[in-house]
N, C-alpha and C positions, 0 to 999 in steps of 0.2 A: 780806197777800196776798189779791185776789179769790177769794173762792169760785168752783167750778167752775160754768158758767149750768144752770137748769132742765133738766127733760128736752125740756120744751114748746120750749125755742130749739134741739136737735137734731133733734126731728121737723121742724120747720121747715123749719133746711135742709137737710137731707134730703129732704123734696119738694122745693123750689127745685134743688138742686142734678142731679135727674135731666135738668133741662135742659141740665147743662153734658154730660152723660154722653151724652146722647142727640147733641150738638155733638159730642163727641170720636170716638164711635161712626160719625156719617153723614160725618164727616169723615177716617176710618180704613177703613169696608170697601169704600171703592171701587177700593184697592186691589188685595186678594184677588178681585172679585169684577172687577175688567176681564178680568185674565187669562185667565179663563175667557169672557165675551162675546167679546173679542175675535177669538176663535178660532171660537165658534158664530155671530158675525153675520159673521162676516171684514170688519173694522173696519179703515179706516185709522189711522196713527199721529195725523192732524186729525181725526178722529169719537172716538179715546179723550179727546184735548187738551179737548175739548168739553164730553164727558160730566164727567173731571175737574173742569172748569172751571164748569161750569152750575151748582155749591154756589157756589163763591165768587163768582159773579156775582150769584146769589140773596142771598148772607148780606151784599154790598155793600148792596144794597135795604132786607134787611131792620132789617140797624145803624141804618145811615141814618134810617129813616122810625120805625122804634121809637120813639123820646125822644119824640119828638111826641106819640104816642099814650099813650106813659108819663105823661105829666102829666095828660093831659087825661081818661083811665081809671082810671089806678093802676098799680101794680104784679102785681098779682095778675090782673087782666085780662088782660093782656098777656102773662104767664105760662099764663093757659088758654088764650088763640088761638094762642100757639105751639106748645102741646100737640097741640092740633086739627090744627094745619097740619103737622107731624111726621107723624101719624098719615095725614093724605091722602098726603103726599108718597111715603111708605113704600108705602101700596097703590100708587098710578098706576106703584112702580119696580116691585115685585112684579109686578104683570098686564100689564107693557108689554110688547108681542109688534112692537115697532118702535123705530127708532134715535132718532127723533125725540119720540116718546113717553118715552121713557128721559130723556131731556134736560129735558122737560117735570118730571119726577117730582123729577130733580136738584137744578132751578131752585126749586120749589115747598119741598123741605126745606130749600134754602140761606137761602129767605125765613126759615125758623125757625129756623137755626143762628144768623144776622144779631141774630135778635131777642134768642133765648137769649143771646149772647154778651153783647149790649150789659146786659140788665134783670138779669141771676141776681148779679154782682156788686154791682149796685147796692141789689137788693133785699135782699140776707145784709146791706152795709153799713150800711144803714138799718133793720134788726130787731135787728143784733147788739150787744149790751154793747161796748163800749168797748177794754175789757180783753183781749177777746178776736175783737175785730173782723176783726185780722191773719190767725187759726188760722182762723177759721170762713167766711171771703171765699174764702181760699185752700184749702178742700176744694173748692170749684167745680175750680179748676184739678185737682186731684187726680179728680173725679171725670170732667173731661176724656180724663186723664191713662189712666183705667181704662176710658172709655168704647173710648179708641184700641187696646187693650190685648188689650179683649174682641172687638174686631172683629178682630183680626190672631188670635187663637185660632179664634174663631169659621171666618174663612177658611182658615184650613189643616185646620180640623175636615171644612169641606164642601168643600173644591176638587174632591175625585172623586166628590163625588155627584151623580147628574142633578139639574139645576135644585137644585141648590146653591147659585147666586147667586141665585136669586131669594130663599130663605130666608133668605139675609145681610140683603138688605131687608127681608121680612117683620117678620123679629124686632125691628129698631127700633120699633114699632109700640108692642110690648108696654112698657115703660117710659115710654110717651107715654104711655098708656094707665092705667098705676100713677097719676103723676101730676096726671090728669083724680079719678082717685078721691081722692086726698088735699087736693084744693084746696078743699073745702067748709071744711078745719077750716085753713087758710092765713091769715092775719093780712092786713090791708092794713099798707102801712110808717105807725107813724105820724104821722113826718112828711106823708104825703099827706091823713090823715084831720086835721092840723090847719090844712092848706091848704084843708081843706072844711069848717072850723068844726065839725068833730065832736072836740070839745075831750075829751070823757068815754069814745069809746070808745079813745083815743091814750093813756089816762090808764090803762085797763082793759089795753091790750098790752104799756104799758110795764112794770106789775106782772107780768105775766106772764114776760116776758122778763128781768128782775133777780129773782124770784123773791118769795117773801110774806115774807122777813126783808128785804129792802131797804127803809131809813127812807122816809117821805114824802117829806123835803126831798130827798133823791135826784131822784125821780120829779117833783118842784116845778121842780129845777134846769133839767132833760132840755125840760122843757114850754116854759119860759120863755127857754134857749136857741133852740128852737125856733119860738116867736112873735116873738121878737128877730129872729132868721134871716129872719122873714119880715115884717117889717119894714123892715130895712134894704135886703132884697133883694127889686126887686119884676118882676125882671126874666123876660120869657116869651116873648122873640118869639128867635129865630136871630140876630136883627141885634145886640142887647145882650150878643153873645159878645165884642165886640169892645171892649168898655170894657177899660180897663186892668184891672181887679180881677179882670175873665175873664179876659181874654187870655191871660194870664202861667200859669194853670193847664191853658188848654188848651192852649196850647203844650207843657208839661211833657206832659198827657196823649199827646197826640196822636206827639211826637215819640219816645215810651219806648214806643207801639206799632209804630211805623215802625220802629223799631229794634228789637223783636219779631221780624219779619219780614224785613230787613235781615242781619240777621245770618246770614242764609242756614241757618236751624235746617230748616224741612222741605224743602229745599231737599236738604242734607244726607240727610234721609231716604229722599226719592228715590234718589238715588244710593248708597247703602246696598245695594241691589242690585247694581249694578254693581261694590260693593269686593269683595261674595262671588264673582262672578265669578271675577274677578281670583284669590282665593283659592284656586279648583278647585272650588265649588260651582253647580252649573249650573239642577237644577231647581227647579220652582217652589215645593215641600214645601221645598229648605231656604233658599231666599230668604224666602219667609214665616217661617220659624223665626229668622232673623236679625233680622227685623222685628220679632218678639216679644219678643227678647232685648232691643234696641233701646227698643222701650216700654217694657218693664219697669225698665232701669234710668231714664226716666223719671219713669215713676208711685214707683219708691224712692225718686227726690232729691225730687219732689216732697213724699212723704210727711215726708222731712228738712226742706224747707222749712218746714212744718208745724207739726213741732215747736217750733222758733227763731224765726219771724220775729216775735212779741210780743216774743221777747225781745230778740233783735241788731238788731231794727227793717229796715224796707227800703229802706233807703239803702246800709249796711251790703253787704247780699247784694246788693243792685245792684253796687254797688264790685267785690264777689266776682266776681261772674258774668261781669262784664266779661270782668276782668283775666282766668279764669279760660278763658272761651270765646274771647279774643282768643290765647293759648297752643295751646289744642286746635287751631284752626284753621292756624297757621301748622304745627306738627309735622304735621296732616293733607297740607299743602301740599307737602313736603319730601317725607314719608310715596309721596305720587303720583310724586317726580322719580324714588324708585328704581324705580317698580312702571310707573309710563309713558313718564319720562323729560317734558321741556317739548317737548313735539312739540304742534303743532295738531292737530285733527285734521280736515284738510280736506282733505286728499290727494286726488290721480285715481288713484292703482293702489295697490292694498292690499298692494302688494311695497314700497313706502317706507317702510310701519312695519317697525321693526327691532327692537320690544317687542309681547312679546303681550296685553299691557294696554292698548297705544296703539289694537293691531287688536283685542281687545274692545269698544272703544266706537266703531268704526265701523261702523255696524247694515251694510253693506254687503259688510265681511270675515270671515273665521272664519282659525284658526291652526291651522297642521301641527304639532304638537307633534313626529311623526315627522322632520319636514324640517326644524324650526327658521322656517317662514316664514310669512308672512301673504299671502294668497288668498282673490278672491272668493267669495261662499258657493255652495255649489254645486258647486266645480271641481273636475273629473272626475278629475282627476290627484290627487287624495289621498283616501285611506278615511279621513282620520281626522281630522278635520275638526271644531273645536269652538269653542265660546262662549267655556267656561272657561279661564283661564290656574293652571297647575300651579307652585308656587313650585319652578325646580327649581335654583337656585342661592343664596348666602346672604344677597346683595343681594336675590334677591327674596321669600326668606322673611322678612327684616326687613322691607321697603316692608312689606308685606302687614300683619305682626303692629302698625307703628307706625301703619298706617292705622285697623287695629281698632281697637289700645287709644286713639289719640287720638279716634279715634269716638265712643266711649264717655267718655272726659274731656270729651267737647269736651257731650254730650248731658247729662253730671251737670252739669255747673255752667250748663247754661241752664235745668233743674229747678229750681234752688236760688234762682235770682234774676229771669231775664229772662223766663222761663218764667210767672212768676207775680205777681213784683211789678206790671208795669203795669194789671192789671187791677184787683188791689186800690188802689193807688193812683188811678185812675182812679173808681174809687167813694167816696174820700175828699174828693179835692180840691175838689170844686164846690160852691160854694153853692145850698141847696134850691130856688130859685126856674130854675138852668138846669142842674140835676145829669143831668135825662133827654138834652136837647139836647145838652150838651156832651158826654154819655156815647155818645150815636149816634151823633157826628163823629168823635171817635176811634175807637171800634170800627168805622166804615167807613173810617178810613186804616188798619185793622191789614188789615183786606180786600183793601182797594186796593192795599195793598204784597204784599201776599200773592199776588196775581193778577201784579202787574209780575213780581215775581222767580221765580215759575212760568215766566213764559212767557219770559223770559229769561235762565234758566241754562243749557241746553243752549248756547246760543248762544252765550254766555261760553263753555263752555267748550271749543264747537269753534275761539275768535278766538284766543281769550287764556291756553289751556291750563286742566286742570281746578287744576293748581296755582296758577295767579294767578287765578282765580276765588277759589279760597278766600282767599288773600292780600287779595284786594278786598275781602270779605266780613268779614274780619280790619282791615283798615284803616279801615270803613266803624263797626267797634266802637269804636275807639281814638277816632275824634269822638263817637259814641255815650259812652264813657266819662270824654271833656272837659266831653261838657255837663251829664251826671249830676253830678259834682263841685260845679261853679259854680251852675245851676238846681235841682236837685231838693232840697227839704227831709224830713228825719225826721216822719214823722205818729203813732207808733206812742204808742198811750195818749193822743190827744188826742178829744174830742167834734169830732163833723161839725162843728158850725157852730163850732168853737175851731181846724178848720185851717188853712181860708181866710184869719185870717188870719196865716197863712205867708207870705203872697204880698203883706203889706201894710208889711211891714221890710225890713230889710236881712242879704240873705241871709248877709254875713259875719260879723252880731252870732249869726243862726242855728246857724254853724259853732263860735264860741266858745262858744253853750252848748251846744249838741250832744254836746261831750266834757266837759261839768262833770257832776258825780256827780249823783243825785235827790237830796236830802234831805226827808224825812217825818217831819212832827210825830209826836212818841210818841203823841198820842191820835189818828190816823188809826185810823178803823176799817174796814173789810176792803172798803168800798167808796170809799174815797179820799174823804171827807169832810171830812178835815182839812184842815189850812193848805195842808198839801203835796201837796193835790190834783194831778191833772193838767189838769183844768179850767182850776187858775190859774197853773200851770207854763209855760202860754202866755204870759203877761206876758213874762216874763224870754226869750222866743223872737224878740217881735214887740218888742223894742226898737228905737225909733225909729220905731213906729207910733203916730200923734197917737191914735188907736182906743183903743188896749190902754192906754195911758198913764194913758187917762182911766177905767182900770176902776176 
C-alpha cells in the first residue's frame, strides 16, 4: 500500500485549493446578501436576475479563455491573476454605491470563479501522486463545498447588521489575499516545465511530491511518460479538439458537466426557500438556516466522497449518484403533489388556488389561514395574511416532511458522485498537449448550463408544475445515467498520460476488466513498481488498442 504523500503535496493544495473556496464563497453569499439590497436599493425581480447572473456570465468568460492562457503561462500564473482578480472584484462589490456598479464587481469575480473552476482541478491533477490523485482533486470540490457553507453562516451572522452585505463581499478578499502570499513557495505542474525543456526542475518537484524514499526509476518512469506524452501529442490549437482521440474524452467531459447542472442541483437550491415556506417558516433568519443545513450535508457527502473515491473509483459513485438523485428527485415530485397539488401556476385570480402552497408561489397571492382561502396580497378583507403555509392536516404534514427528507437524499448523493466526479475526471482524461483547452470547454458548458437552467426553472415550473419540473430533471438523469454506463471509463490508479488511452479500445473489453480482481506481484514495493503496476494494468484495459499492444 502507498504511503501517505509528503507534507509539501498538502501545503500545496491547500493553496490551490483556496481558489475553489473562494468559487464556492462568491458563488454562495449573493444569496444572503440580495435579500438585504434588494430592500435598501428597491430592486426589481430583473435587476436581482442580473446581479445573480453577472458571476456566471463572468465565469462563462472566464472557463472559456483560461486554457489558453494555461498553456501558454502555466498553471501557477493563472492561479495568481485569478487571486488578483478575486481581490478587485470583492473591493468594486464592497464600495459600489450603485446597481450597475454592483453588476460590474459581479462580472469581474465570475471572471475569476471561471478561471478557478477550470485551472485548480487540473493543477492538483498534474502535482498529485497517482494513488491519491482521486482524494486530493476532490478537496477542491470539498473546499467549494465549505466555501458555500461559510457564506450562508456568514449571511445569517450579518443580515441585521448595517452594511452587513457589504462585509459579506469584503471578506472574500481575505483568502485571495492568503493565497497571493503562499504562491511564491507554489510548484509549476511538471508537466508544464517539461513542455518548456526544464527537464531538471520537473525532476526536482517530482521528488518532492513522492517524497525522498521514492526509487529513481519511479521518478525516470513519471519523466519519460511525460516526454512520450509529448511526443505523440503535439496538439495546441482549439481546432485539434476535434480529432478522434480528443473527441471522445471531450465529449465524456463536457457532457458529465452538462449533467452537473442538468440535473437541476442549484436549481433545487433555490427553491429550498420556498419548501420552508410551505413548511410555516417565513423569515429570512430561518430560510438562511435551512440553507446552512443544506450546505452542510453537502460539504459531509462531500467529505464521504473523499474518503472512497481512490477506492470504489468514479465510475462506481457516478453509477451511485445517478441512480440515487434520479430517486430523490421523483419522491421530491410526488413530495409537491401533496403540498401543491399539479396545478400551474399561472392563474388570473388568486381564489383558483385551492392549496396554500399553490398560493405561496405566486409572488402576487398571500393565504388566509383564518378563511382557508387565497387573495391578493394586500386585501383588506383579512388581517392575516401570509407567505407561509402551516401543515395543518396529515397530508400536508407528510408532503412537507417527504419534500425535506428527499431534499436532503436527493443533495447527499450528488455530493457523493455528480457533485465531484466530473471535475476530477475532467482533469484526468486529456492528453498534455490540449488538457488547458479541453479543460476551459467543458468548464464553460458547466457555466452555460448553469445560466440556461437558472433562468429557466421558474418558468417550468409555472408551464409544467413544480412537480414535472423535477420529474424532467429526473428523466434528464436517466439519459445522463445511459451514457455514463456505455462512455465513461474507470481512471482510478492510472498515470495521466496511461488514461487517454482509455479512449483508444474498446470500451466493453474495459467493462470486463473493470470487475476482474488487481493482482500484484509479492515483490511490489509500496510504490507499485512491480509487475503489477498500475502503470501496466493499462494493457489489459486498452485491449484491442494497436498502441498498448505494442507495449
Amino acid at each position: 500500500m502507498a504511503q501517505a504523500p509528503p507534507r509539501f503535496v498538502f501545503f500545496v493544495v491547500f493553496c490551490i485549493t483556496i481558489g475553489g473556496l473562494l468559487f464556492g464563497y462568491d458563488t454562495g453569499v449573493i444569496s444572503g446578501a440580495l435579500v438585504v439590497i434588494k430592500d435598501e436599493w428597491n430592486l426589481t425581480s430583473t435587476q436581482q436576475e442580473f446581479i445573480v447572473g453577472g458571476t456566471t456570465l463572468g465565469a462563462i468568460v472566464g472557463g472559456l479563455f483560461s486554457g489558453y492562457f494555461a498553456d501558454r503561462w502555466g498553471r501557477r500564473i493563472i492561479t495568481f491573476l485569478s487571486s488578483l482578480v478575486f481581490i478587485l472584484g470583492a473591493l468594486i462589490m464592497t464600495f459600489s454605491n450603485h446597481y450597475s456598479v454592483l453588476i460590474g464587481g459581479r462580472v469581474v469575480v465570475g471572471l475569476a470563479v471561471g478561471a478557478a473552476s477550470m485551472v485548480v482541478p487540473i493543477y492538483i491533477g498534474e502535482l498529485a501522486p497517482k494513488e491519491f490523485r482521486g482524494r486530493l482533486v476532490t478537496l477542491n470540490v470539498l473546499a467549494i463545498t465549505g466555501g458555500q457553507l461559510i457564506a450562508y453562516l456568514l449571511a445569517w451572522a450579518l443580515t441585521d447588521v448595517h452594511n452587513g452585505w457589504r462585509w459579506m463581499f469584503a471578506i472574500s478578499a481575505f483568502p485571495a489575499a492568503i493565497q497571493l502570499c503562499c504562491l511564491p513557495w507554489l510548484p509549476e505542474s511538471p508537466r508544464v516545465l517539461i513542455q518548456r525543456n526544464q527537464e531538471d526542475k520537473a525532476r526536482g518537484i517530482l521528488h518532492r511530491i513522492y517524497g525522498s524514499k521514492v526509487p529513481e526509476s519511479i521518478v525516470d518512469d513519471e519523466l519519460e511518460s511525460m516526454r512520450q506524452s509529448m511526443r505523440t501529442e503535439s496538439a495546441s490549437r482549439y481546432v485539434d479538439l476535434i480529432r478522434p482521440i480528443n473527441l471522445k474524452p471531450l465529449i465524456v467531459a463536457c457532457v458529465l458537466q452538462l449533467m452537473q447542472q442538468f440535473s437541476g442541483f442549484n436549481t433545487a437550491m433555490y427553491y429550498s426557500a420556498t419548501i420552508l415556506k410551505m413548511a410555516g417558516f417565513a423569515s429570512t433568519k430561518s430560510a438562511t438556516q435551512f440553507s446552512i443545513a443544506i450546505a452542510a450535508t453537502n460539504m459531509v457527502m462531500t467529505i464521504v466522497a473523499i474518503t472512497i473515491i481512490d477506492r470504489f473509483g468514479r465510475r462506481k459513485l457516478l453509477l451511485i449518484s445517478f441512480v440515487g438523485m434520479i430517486v430523490g428527485l421523483v419522491l421530491l415530485g410526488i413530495a409537491f403533489i401533496f403540498i401543491v397539488g399539479l396545478v400551474k401556476i399561472t392563474k388570473d385570480e388568486c381564489g383558483e388556488y385551492i392549496k396554500c402552497g399553490a398560493c405561496a408561489l405566486d409572488d402576487k397571492c398571500s393565504w388566509s389561514p383564518g378563511a382557508l382561502v387565497c387573495t391578493f396580497k394586500g386585501d383588506a378583507r383579512f388581517t392575516d395574511l401570509t407567505d407561509a403555509c402551516e401543515s395543518v392536516t396529515t397530508r400536508d404534514r407528510a408532503g412537507t416532511w417527504l419534500a425535506l427528507a428527499s431534499l436532503i437524499f436527493y443533495v447527499a448523493l450528488y455530493a457523493v458522485g455528480l457533485g465531484n466526479v466530473p471535475w476530477l475526471v475532467q482533469s484526468e482524461i486529456f492528453a498534455q498537449g490540449i488538457r488547458s483547452k479541453a479543460g476551459s470547454l467543458a468548464t464553460a458548458t458547466n457555466w452555460v448550463s448553469n445560466f440556461i437552467i437558472s433562468v429557466t426553472f421558474l418558468t417550468m415550473t409555472l408551464h409544467i408544475t413544480a412537480s414535472g419540473t423535477f420529474w424532467l430533471y429526473a428523466g434528464i438523469l436517466f439519459l445522463g445515467l445511459v451514457f455514463v454506463v456505455f462512455m465513461v471509463p474507470e481512471t482510478k490508479g492510472l498515470k495521466l498520460e496511461d488514461v487517454q488511452k482509455l479512449f483508444m479500445g474498446d470500451q466493453r473489453a474495459y467493462r470486463r476488466t473493470d470487475a476482474a480482481p488487481k493482482s500484484r506481484d509479492s515483490g511490489d514495493d509500496e510504490y507499485g513498481s512491480g509487475s503489477g503496476s498500475d502503470g501496466d494494468s493499462v494493457k489489459s484495459v486498452v485491449i484491442g488498442s494497436s498502441s498498448a499492444q505494442q507495449r
